[in-house]
C-alpha positions as CSV (number, residue, x, y, z in Angstrom):
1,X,0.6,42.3,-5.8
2,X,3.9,43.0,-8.1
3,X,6.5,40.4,-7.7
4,X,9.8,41.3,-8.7
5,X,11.6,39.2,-10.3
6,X,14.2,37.4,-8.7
7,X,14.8,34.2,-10.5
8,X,17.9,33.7,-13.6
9,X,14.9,31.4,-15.0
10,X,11.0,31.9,-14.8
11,X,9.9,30.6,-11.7
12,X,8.1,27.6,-12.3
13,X,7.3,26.2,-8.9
14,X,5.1,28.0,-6.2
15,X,3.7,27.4,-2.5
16,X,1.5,29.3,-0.4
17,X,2.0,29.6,3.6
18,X,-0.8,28.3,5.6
19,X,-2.2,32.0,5.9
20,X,-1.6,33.1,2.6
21,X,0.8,35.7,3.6
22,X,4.0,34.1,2.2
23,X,4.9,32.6,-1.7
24,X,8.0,30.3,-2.2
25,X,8.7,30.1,-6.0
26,X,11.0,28.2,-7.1
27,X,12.9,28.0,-10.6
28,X,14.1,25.0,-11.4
29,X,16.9,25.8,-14.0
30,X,18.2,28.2,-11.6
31,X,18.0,25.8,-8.6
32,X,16.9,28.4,-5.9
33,X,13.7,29.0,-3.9
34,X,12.7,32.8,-3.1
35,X,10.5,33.7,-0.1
36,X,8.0,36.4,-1.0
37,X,5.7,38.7,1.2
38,X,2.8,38.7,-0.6
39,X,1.2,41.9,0.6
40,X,4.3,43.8,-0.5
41,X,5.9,41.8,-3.1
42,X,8.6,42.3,-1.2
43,X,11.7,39.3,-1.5
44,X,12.8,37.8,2.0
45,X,15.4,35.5,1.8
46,X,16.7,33.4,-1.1
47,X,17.4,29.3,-0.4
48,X,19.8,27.5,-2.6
49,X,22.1,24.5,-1.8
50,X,21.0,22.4,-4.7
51,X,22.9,21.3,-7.9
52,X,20.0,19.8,-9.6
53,X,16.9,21.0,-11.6
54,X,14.2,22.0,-9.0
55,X,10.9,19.9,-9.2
56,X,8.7,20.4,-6.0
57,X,8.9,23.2,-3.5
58,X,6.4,23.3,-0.5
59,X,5.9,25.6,2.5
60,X,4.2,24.6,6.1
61,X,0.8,25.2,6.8
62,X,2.4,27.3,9.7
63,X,4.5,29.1,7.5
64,X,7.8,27.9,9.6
65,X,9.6,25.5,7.1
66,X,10.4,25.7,3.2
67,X,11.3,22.5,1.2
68,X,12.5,21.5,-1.9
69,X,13.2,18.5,-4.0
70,X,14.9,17.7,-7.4
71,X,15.1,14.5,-7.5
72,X,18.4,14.1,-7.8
73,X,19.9,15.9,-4.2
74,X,19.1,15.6,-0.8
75,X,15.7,17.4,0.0
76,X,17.0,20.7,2.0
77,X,14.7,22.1,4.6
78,X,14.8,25.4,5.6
79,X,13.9,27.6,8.3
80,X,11.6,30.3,6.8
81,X,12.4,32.8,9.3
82,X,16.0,32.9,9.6
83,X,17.1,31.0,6.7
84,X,19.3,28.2,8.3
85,X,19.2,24.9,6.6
86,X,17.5,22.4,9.0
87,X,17.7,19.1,7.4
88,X,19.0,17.4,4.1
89,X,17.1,14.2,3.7
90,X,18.4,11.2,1.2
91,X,15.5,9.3,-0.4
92,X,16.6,8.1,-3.8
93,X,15.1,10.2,-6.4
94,X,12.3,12.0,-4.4
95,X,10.8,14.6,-6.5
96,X,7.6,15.7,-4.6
97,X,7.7,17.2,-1.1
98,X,4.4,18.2,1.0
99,X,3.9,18.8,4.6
100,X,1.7,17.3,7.0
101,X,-1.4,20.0,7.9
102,X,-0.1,20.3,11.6
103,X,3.6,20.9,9.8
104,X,5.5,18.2,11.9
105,X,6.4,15.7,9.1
106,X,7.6,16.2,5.5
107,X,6.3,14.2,3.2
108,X,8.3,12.8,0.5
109,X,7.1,10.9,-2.6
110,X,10.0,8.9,-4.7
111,X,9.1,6.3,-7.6
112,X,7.3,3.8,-5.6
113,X,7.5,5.0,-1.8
114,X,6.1,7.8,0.3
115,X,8.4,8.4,3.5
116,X,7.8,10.5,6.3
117,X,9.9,12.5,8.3
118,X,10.0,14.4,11.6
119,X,10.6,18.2,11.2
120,X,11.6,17.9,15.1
121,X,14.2,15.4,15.1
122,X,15.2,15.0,11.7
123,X,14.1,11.1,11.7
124,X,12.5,8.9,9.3
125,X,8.8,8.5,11.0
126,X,7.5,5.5,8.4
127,X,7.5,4.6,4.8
128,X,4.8,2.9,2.9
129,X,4.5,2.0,-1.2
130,X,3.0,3.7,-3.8
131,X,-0.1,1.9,-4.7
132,X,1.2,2.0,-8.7
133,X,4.8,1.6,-7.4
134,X,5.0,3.8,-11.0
135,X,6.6,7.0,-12.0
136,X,5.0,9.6,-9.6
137,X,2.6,12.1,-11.0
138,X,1.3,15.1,-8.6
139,X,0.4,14.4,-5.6
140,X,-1.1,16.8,-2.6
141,X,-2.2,16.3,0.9
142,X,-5.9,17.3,1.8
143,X,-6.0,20.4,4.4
144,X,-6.5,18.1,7.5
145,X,-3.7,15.8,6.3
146,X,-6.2,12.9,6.5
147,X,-5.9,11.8,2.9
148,X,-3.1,11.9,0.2
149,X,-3.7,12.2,-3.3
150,X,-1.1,9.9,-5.6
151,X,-0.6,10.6,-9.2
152,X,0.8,8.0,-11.6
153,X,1.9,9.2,-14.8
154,X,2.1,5.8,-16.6
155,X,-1.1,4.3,-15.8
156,X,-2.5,7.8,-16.0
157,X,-4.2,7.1,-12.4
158,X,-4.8,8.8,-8.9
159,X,-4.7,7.1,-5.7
160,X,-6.9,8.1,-2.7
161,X,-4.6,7.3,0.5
162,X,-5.8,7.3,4.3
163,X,-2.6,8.6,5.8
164,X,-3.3,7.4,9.0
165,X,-3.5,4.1,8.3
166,X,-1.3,4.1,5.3
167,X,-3.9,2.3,2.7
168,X,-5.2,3.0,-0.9
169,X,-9.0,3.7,-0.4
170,X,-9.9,4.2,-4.0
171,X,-7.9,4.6,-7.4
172,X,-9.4,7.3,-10.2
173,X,-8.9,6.1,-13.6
174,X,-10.0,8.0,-16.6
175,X,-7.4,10.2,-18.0
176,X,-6.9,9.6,-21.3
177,X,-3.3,11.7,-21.5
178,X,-0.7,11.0,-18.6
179,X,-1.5,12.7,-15.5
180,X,1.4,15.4,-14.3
């Protein structure tokens, strides 16, 4: 596949659609996400709206919904297909966006929260703390959405989470450098 490039900056940021067949990248100095066919390399649709530095972007396992975060902004939700903005969520600096794997909540991680949204209705579907409650590393939802994965970077840790039932059921300690 050739991607052309479509970014002011080098695209720094990337997520797969559930069936492989779309890319978001994102650049964050350029503050825009691009939707790419992967089979073609051909760009679909540009999504911009945000005045900050880009530093998550995620696409639905169903390949319906694009999101973004900065950290600073609103995380701006778009419809892959047609491009409208769906939702603009304000959680104090969340930087880390992820989708449930049956693509009906957002998932946003901030300094020491998770919160969950509804991609249907737009509403706040629960919020739990950050095991650490310290600066958020990486963090990724398991396939089945069962269990969340919580980086810290200042204790250089990762939490195992049972989404479900919201609880912390083992921390990974061993990284000797902070964990990104």
């Amino acid at each position: 596949m050739l991607v052309q490039s479509g970014h002011l900056g080098s695209p720094d940021l990337f997520a797969f659609s559930g069936d492989q067949r779309y890319l978001a990248t994102a650049s964050g100095s350029d503050r825009r996400v691009i939707l790419w066919q992967v089979e073609s390399g051909r760009k679909l649709r540009e999504f911009s709206g945000m005045t900050d530095y880009l530093r998550s972007v995620a696409m639905s396992p169903d390949g319906r919904f694009v999101a973004a975060a900065t950290g600073g902004d609103p995380v701006l939700v778009w419809n892959a297909v047609s491009g409208e903005r769906l939702h603009a969520f304000t959680v104090r600096n969340a930087s880390h966006v992820a989708f449930t794997a049956n693509s009906r909540y957002l998932v946003l991680r901030a300094w020491n929260t998770v919160s969950y949204f509804s991609l249907e209705t737009g509403a706040a579907a629960g919020t739990f703390e950050s095991p650490s409650g310290l600066r958020p590393g990486n963090d990724t939802l398991s396939r089945d959405g069962r269990w969340m994965v919580l980086g810290a970077r200042d204790d250089r840790s990762h939490s195992l989470i049972d989404t479900a039932r919201r609880t912390t059921l083992q921390t990974f300690r061993g990284h000797t450098k902070p964990v990104y």
